[in-house]
C-alpha positions as CSV (number, residue, x, y, z in Angstrom):
1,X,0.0,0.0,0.0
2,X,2.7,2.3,0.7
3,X,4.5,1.7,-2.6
4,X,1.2,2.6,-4.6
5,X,1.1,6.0,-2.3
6,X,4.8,7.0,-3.6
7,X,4.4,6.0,-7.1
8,X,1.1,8.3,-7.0
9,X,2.8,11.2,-5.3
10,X,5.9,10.7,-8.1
11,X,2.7,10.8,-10.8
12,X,1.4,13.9,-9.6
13,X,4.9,15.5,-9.2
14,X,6.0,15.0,-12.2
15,X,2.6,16.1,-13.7
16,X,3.2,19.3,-11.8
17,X,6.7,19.7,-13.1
18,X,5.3,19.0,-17.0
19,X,5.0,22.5,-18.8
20,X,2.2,23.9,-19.7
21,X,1.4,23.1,-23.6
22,X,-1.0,26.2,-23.9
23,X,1.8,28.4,-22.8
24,X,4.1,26.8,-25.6
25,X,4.3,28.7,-29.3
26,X,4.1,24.9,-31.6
27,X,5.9,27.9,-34.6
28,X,9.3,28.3,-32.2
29,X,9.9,24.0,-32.9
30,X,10.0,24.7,-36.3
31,X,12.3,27.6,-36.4
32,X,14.3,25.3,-33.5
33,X,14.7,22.3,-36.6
34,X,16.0,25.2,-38.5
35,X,18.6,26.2,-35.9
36,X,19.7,22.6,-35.3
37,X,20.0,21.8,-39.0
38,X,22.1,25.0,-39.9
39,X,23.5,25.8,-36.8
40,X,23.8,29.2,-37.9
41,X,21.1,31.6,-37.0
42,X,21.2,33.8,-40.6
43,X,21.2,30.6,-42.7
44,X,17.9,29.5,-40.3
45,X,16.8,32.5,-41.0
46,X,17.3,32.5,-44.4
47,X,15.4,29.1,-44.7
48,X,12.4,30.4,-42.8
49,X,12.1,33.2,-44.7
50,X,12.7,35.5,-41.4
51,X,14.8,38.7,-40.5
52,X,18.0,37.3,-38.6
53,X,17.2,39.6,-35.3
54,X,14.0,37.5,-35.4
55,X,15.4,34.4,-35.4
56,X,17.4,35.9,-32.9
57,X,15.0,36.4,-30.3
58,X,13.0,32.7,-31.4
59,X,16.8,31.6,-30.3
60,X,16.1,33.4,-27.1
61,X,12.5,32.3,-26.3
62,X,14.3,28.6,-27.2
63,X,16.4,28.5,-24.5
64,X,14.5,29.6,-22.0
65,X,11.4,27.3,-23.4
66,X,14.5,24.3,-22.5
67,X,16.3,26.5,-20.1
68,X,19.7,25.2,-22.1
69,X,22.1,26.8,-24.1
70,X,21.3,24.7,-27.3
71,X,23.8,26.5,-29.7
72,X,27.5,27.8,-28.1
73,X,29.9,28.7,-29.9
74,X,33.0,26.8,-30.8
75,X,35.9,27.1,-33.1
76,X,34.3,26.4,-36.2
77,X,30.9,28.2,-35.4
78,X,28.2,27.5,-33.6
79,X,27.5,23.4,-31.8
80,X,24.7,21.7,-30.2
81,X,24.5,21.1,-26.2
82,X,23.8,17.8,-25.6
83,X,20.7,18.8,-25.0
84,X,20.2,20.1,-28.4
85,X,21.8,16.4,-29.8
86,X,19.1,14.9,-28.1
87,X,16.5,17.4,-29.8
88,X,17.6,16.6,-33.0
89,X,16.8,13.5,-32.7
90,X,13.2,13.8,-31.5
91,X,11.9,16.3,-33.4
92,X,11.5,14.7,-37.0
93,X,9.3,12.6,-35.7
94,X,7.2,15.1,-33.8
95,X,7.3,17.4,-36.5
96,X,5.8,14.8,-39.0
97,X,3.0,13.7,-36.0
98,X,2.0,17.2,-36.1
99,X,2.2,18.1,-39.7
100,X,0.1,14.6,-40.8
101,X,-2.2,16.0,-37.5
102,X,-3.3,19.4,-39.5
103,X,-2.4,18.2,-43.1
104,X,-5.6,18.7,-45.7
105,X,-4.4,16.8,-48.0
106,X,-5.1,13.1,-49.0
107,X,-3.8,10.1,-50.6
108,X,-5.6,7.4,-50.7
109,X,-3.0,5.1,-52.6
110,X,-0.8,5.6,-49.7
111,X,-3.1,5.1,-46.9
112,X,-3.8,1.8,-44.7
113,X,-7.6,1.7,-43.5
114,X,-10.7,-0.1,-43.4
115,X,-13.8,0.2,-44.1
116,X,-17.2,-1.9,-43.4
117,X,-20.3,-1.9,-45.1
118,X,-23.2,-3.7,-44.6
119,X,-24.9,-4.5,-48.1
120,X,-27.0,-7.8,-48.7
121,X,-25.2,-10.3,-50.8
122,X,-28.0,-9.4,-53.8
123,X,-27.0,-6.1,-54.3
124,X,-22.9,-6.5,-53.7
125,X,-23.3,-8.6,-56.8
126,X,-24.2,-5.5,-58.8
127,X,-21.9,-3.0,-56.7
128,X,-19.1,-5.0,-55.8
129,X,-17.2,-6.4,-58.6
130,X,-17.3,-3.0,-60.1
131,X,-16.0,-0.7,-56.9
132,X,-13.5,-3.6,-55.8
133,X,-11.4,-3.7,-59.4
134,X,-11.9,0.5,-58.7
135,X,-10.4,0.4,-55.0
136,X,-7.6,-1.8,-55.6
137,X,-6.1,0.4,-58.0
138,X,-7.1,3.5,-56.4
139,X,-6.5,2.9,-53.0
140,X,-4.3,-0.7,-52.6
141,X,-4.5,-0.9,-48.9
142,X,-7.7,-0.7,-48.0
143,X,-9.4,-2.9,-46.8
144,X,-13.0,-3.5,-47.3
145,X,-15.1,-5.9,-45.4
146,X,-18.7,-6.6,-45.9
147,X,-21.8,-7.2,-43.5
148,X,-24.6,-9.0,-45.4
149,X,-26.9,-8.5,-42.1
150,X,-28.6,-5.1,-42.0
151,X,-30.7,-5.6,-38.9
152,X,-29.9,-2.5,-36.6
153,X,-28.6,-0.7,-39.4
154,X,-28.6,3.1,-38.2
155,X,-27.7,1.9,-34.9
156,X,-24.6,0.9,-36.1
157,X,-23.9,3.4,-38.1
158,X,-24.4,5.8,-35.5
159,X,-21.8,4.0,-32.8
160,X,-19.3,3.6,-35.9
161,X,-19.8,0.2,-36.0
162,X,-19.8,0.4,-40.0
163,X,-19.1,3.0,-42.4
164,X,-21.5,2.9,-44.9
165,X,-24.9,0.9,-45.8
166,X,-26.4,-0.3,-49.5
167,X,-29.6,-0.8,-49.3
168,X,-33.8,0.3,-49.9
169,X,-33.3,3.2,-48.1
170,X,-36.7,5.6,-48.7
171,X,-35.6,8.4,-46.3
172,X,-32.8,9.1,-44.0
173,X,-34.0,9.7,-40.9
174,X,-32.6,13.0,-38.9
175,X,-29.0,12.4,-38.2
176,X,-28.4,10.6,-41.7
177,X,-27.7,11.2,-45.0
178,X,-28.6,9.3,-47.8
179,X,-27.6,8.9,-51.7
180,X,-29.4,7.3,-54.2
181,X,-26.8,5.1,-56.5
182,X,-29.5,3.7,-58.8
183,X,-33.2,2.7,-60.2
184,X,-34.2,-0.6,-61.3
185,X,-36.9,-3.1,-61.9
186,X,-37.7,-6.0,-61.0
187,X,-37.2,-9.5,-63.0
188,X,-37.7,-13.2,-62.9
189,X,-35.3,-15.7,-63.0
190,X,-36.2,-19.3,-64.6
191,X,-33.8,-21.9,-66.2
192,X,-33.0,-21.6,-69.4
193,X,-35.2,-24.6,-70.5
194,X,-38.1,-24.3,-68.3
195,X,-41.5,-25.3,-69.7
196,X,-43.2,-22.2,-68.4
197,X,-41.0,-20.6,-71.6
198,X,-42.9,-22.3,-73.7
199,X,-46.1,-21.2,-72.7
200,X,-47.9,-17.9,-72.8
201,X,-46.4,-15.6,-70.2
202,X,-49.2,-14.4,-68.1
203,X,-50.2,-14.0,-64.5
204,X,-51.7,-17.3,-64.5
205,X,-48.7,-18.8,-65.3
206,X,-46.7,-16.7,-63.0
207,X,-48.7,-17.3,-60.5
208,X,-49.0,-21.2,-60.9
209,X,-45.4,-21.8,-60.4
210,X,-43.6,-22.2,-57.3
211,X,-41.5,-19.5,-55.9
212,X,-38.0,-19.1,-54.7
213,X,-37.7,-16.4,-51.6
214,X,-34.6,-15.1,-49.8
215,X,-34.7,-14.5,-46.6
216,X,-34.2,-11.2,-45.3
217,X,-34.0,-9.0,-42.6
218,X,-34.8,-5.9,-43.9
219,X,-37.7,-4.9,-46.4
220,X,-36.3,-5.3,-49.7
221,X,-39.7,-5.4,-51.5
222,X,-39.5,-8.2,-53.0
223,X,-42.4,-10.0,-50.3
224,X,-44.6,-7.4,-52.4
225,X,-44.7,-10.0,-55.1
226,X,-45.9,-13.0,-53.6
227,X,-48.3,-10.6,-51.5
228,X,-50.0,-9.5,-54.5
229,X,-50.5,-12.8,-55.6
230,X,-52.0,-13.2,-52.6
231,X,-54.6,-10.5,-52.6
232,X,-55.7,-11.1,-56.4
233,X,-56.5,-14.6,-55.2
234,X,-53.8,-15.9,-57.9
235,X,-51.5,-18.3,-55.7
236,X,-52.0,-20.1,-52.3
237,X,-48.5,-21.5,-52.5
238,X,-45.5,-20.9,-49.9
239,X,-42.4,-19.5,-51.2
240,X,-39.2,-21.9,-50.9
241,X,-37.2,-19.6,-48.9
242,X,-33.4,-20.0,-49.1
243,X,-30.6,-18.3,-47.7
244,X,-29.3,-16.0,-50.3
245,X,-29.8,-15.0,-53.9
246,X,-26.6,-17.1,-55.3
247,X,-28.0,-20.0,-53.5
248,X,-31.2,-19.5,-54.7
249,X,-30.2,-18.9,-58.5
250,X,-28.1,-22.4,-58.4
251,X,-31.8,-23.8,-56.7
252,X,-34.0,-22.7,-59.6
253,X,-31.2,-23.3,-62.2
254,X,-31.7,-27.4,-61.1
255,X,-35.5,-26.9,-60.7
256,X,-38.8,-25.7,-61.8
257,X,-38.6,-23.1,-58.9
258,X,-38.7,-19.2,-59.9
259,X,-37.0,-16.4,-58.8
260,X,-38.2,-12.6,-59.0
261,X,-35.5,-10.2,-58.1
262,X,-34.5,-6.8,-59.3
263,X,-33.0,-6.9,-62.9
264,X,-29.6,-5.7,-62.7
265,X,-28.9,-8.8,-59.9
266,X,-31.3,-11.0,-62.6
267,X,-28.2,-10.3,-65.3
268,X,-25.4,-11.1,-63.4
269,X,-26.5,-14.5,-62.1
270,X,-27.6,-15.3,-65.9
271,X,-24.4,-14.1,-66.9
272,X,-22.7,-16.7,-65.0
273,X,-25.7,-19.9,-64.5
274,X,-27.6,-20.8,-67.2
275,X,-31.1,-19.0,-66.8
276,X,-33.8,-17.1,-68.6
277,X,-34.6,-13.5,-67.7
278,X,-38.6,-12.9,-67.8
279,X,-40.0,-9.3,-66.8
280,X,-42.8,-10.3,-64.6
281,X,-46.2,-10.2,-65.9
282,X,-47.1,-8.0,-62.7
283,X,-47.1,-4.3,-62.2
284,X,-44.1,-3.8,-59.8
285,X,-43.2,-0.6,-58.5
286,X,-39.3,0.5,-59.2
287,X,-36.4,-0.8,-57.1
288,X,-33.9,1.9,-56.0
289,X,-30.9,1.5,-54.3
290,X,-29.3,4.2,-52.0
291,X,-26.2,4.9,-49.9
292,X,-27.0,5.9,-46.5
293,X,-24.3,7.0,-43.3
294,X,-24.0,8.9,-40.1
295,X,-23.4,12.6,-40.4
296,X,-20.4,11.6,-38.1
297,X,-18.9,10.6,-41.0
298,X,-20.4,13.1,-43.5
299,X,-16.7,15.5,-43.6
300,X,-14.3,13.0,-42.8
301,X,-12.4,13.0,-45.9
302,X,-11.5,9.5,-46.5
303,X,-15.3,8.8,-46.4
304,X,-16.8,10.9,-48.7
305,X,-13.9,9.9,-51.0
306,X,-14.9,5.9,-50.3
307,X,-18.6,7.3,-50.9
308,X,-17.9,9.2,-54.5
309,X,-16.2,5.9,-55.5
310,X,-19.0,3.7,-54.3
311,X,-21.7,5.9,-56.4
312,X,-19.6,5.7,-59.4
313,X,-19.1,1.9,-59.8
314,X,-23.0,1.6,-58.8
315,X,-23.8,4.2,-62.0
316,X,-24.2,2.1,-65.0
317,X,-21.8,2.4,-68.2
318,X,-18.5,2.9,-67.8
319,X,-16.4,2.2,-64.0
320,X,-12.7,3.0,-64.6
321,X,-10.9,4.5,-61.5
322,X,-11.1,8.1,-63.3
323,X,-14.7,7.5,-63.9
324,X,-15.9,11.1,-62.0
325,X,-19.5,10.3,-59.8
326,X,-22.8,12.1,-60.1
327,X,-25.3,12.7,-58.0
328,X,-26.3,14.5,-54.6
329,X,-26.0,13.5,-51.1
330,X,-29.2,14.6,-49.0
331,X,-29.9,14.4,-45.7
């Protein structure tokens, strides 16, 4: 017990002895890195830019700030006090700390981060193998991980838990911003040889056959279409429900199962399985995808530039790294 009681009095003592930052001037460390480097006050003035009587007096103001000499004279000109040597060798590094601290500028090739966002696998099949081929060129060492669950969504957002969130986002509620990054419509999926193909393509027919549904935790509209079938009295069959659209798509590729999802995520699965893209025979209203995040994050730099990225590999056409993004951010 009576060890703990002089560390803490040692603590406070040397807290007591620390100076007091706010009394400090950050402007006399540079002109010190000058005096150290040229150890010659009109060359260190010279390099600043200053009057030598100026640098002068920052000389003064030095070594009281240390209370140490830091440049005598010797035969050959001015030398550092071993206090100065050992000053010499700290402040590059403090100097750069502070500098990175207050510098605007960014470079996102140079830079190791992260960044999460939660985006259901459906719609990362449309956004993802565009921005990733984007990001890897652009920005090598970042890493991006992805959340397919978007349960508690602005939650997370809001404690920083993720970055940034794909998904049928309406509205942002107060506190968030949101960014549309495209429209689209719905489609169904069938194999390529199913015999519904070779019938007349109607609501009966849609209706008759057995659907595939993925299971999810948000409302991505797509329970609209069995629901509708529903009220016009067309189906009393239970969707299959599987875990996620790829798994799905390899169900109904083996089946007579069909799947309705929007048609941008219908075109990538046929482009690699080998189904049959039907519009639905249904009035459906239009799918649209936004980007939504914390205004926490709104002026950090590194995320709006990750945002501006992510809106131009969701914009159809074209998705090279100097591909420039369109479109406002709202709150």
């Amino acid at each position: 017990m009576e060890s703990h009681a002089i560390v803490s009095e040692s603590d406070a003592e040397q807290q007591r002895q620390m100076p007091n930052l706010a009394s400090i001037d950050l402007n006399l460390l540079v002109e010190l890195e000058a005096l150290l480097q040229y150890r010659n006050v009109t060359h260190a003035a010279q390099h600043m830019g200053r009057s030598q009587p100026a640098m002068s007096r920052a000389l003064s103001r030095l070594r009281g700030m240390f209370d140490d000499d830091l440049l005598v004279r010797g035969s050959g000109g001015l030398i550092r006090t071993p206090q100065a040597e050992r000053l010499a060798k700290m402040l590059p590094s403090v100097l750069k700390a502070i500098r990175e601290m207050v510098n605007r500028s960014f470079a996102p090739r140079d830079m190791r981060w992260k960044a999460t966002i939660a985006i259901s696998d459906h719609q990362g099949l449309v956004v993802l193998p565009r921005l990733l081929p984007r990001l890897h060129e652009c920005a090598p060492h970042l890493d991006i991980v992805t959340h397919p669950l978007l349960e508690g969504t602005l939650r997370r957002l809001e404690h920083g838990d993720i970055d940034l969130a794909v998904g049928q986002i309406d509205a942002a509620p107060a506190g968030f911003l949101r960014r549309k990054l495209y429209d689209d419509r719905f489609a169904c999926l069938l194999r390529h040889d199913h015999p519904a193909l070779e019938q007349e393509w109607n609501i009966r027919t849609f209706a008759a056959l057995r659907h595939a549904s993925i299971v999810s935790h948000s409302n991505e509209r797509f329970g609209q279409v069995y629901d509708g079938l529903v009220k016009l009295g067309l189906s009393d069959r239970h969707p299959i429900v599987v875990s996620n659209v790829l798994t799905a798509a390899v169900v109904i590729a083996a089946t007579d199962l069909i799947l309705v999802v929007p048609h941008r995520v219908a075109t990538r699965i046929a482009a690699m399985l080998p189904l049959a893209i039907v519009d639905p025979p249904v009035e459906l209203a239009p799918y649209e995808v936004a980007l939504i995040w914390h205004e926490r994050s709104h002026r950090d730099r590194e995320h709006r530039w990750l945002r501006h990225e992510i809106a131009a590999a969701a914009r159809p056409g074209p998705s090279g790294p100097n591909t420039k993004s369109k479109g406002a951010e709202t709150e």
